[in-house]
C-alpha positions as CSV (number, residue, x, y, z in Angstrom):
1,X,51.0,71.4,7.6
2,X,52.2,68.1,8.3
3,X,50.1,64.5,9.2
4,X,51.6,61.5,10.8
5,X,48.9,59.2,9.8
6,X,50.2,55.9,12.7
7,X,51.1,52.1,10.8
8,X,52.4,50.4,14.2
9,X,49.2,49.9,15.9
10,X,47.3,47.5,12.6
11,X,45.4,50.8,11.2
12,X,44.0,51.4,8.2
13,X,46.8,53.1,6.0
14,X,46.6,56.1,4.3
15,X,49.2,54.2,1.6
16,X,45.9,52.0,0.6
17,X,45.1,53.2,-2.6
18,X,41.8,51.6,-2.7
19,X,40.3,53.1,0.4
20,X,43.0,56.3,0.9
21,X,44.2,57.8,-2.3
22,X,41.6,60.5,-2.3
23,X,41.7,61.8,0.8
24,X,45.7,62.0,0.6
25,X,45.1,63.9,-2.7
26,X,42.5,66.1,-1.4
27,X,44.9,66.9,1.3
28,X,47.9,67.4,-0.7
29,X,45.7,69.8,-3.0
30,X,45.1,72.2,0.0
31,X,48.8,71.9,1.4
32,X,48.0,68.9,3.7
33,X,51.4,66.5,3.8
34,X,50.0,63.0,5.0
35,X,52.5,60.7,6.3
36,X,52.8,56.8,7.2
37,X,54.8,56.1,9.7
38,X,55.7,52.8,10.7
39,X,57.7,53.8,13.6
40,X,55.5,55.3,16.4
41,X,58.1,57.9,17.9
42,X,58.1,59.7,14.6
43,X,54.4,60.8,14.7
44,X,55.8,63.2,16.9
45,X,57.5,65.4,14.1
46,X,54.0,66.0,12.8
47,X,51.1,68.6,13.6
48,X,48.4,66.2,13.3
49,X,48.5,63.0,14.4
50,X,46.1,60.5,13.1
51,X,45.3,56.6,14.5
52,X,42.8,55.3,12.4
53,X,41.3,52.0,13.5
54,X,44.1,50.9,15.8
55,X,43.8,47.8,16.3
56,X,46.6,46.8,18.7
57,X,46.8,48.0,22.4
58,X,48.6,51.2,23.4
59,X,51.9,50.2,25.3
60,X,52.4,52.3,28.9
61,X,55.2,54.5,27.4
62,X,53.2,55.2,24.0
63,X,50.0,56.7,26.1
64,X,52.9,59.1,27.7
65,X,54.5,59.9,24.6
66,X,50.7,60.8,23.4
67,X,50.5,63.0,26.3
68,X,53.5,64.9,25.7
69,X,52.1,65.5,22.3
70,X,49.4,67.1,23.7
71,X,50.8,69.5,26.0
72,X,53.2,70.5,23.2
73,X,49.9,71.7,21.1
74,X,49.4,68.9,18.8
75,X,46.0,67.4,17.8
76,X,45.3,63.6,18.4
77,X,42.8,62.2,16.6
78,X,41.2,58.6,17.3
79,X,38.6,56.7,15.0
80,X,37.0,53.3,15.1
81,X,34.5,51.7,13.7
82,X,30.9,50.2,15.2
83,X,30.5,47.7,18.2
84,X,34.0,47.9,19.0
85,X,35.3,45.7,16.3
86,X,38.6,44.4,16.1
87,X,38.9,46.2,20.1
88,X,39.3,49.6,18.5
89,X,37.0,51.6,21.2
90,X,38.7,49.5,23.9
91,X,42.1,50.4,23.1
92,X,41.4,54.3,22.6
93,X,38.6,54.4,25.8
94,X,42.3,52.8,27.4
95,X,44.3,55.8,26.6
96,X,41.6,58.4,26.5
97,X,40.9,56.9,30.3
98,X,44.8,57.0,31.2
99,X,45.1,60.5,30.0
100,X,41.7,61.6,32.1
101,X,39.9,62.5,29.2
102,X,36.1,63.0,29.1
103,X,34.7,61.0,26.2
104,X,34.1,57.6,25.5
105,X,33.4,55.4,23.2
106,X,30.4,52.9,23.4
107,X,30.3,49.1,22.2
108,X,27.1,50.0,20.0
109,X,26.1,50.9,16.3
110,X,24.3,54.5,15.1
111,X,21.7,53.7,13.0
112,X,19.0,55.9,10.7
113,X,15.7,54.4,9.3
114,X,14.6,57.4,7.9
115,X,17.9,60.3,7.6
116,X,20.7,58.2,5.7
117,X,22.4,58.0,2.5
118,X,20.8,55.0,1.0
119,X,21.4,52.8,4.1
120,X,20.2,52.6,8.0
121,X,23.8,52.3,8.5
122,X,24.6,55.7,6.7
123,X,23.2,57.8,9.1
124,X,23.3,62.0,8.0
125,X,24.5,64.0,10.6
126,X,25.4,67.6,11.4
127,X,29.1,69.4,11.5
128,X,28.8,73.4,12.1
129,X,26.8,74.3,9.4
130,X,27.3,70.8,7.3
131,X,25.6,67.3,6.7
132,X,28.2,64.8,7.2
133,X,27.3,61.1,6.6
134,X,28.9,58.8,9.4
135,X,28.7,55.1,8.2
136,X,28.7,52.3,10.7
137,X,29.6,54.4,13.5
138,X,30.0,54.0,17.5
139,X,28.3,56.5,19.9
140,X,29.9,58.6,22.0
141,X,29.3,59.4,25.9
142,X,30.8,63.0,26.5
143,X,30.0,66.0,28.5
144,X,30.1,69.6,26.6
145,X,32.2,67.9,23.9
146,X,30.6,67.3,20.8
147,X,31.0,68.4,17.6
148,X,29.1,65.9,15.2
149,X,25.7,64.7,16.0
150,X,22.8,62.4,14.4
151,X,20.6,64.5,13.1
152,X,17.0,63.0,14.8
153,X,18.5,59.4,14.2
154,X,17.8,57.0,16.9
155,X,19.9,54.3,17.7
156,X,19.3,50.5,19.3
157,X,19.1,52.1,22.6
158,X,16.5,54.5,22.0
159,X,19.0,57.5,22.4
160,X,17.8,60.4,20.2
161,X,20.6,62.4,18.6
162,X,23.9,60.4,19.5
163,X,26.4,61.8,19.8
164,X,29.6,60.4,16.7
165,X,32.0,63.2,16.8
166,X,34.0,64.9,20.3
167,X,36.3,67.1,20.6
168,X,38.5,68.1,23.6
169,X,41.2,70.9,24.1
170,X,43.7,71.7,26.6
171,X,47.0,72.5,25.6
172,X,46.8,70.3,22.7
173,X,43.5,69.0,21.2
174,X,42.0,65.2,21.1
175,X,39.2,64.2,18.4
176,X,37.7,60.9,18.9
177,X,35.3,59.4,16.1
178,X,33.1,57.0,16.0
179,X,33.9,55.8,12.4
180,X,37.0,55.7,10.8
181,X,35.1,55.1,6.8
182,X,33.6,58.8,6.7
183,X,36.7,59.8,4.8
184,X,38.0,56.7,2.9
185,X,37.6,56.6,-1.1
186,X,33.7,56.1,-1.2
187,X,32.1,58.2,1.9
188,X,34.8,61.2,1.1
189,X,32.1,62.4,-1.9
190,X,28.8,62.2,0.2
191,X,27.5,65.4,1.2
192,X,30.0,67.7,3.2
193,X,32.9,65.2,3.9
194,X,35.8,66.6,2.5
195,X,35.1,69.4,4.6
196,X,35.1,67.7,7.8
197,X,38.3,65.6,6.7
198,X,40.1,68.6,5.7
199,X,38.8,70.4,8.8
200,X,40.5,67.6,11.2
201,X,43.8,67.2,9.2
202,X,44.2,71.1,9.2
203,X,45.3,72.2,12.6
């Protein structure tokens, strides 16, 4: 199993030792190969590919090339952070919008007064049959998509449940997450994480 984990569009890195070196050991444990790469045409050579806070704009002929990733049975997976920081949610709702894809991600912040993990901004919330904790994340608008929701958290808007997790499949499979922290070197250890990061990475 094989990662391309993207470094052209000013991501978080999985190199990063302070924020990444567990997850890529975690990974490497269960047969997971994670790899940077710097140029964007080489993600291609891997199963999964991973853009984790991009913070530059997807070029025309990148969205295509992400496309014909797709129909050749990859899995895409998109994460940002809350109230569209840096234009993270921008520049994925841009390709998720170019490739007609039916989730986006909202300019807000999930919160939890009560259901958290020491913090409002720590809200727990439920994968399958696992609590997850999803720190400083975006919601997401999606229809028959989701697969990790707030459990009874409400957020500015009133919403009950947001939505923080969506996945869609066609020939190929795009997950789009509202945080991009849930797996780095602190939030890997709270509750169930490691099984949702190894879930994603293992196609």
């Amino acid at each position: 199993m094989s990662v391309g984990w993207d470094a052209s569009h000013g991501e978080f890195l999985i190199e990063d030792y302070y924020y990444f070196s567990k997850l890529k050991r975690i990974a490497n444990g269960e047969g997971i190969e994670i790899y940077q790469e710097d140029d964007f045409k080489k993600l291609g050579e891997h199963d999964v590919i991973v853009f984790n806070y991009p913070e530059e704009r997807f070029r025309s002929w990148e969205i295509k090339k992400i496309d014909s990733w797709l129909k050749k049975g990859k899995r895409i997976v998109f994460a940002t952070y809350y109230g569209n920081m840096d234009s993270t949610a921008e520049n994925i709702n841009r390709v998720l919008t170019k490739l007609e894809i039916p989730i986006r991600i909202n300019s807000d912040v999930v919160i939890d007064l009560e259901n958290n993990a020491g913090d409002m901004m720590f809200p727990i919330c439920r994968y399958k049959n696992y609590k997850v904790v999803m720190p400083c994340a975006s919601s997401l608008t999606t229809n028959n998509n989701a697969f990790i929701v707030s459990d009874g958290v409400t957020h500015p808007s009133g919403a009950k449940n947001p939505v923080v997790g969506a996945r869609y499949k066609d020939k190929g499979e795009v997950i789009v997450l509202g945080t991009c922290v849930f797996w780095d070197n602190y939030s890997l250890e709270l509750l169930d994480n490691k099984v949702l990061a190894l879930d994603i990475l293992r196609c």
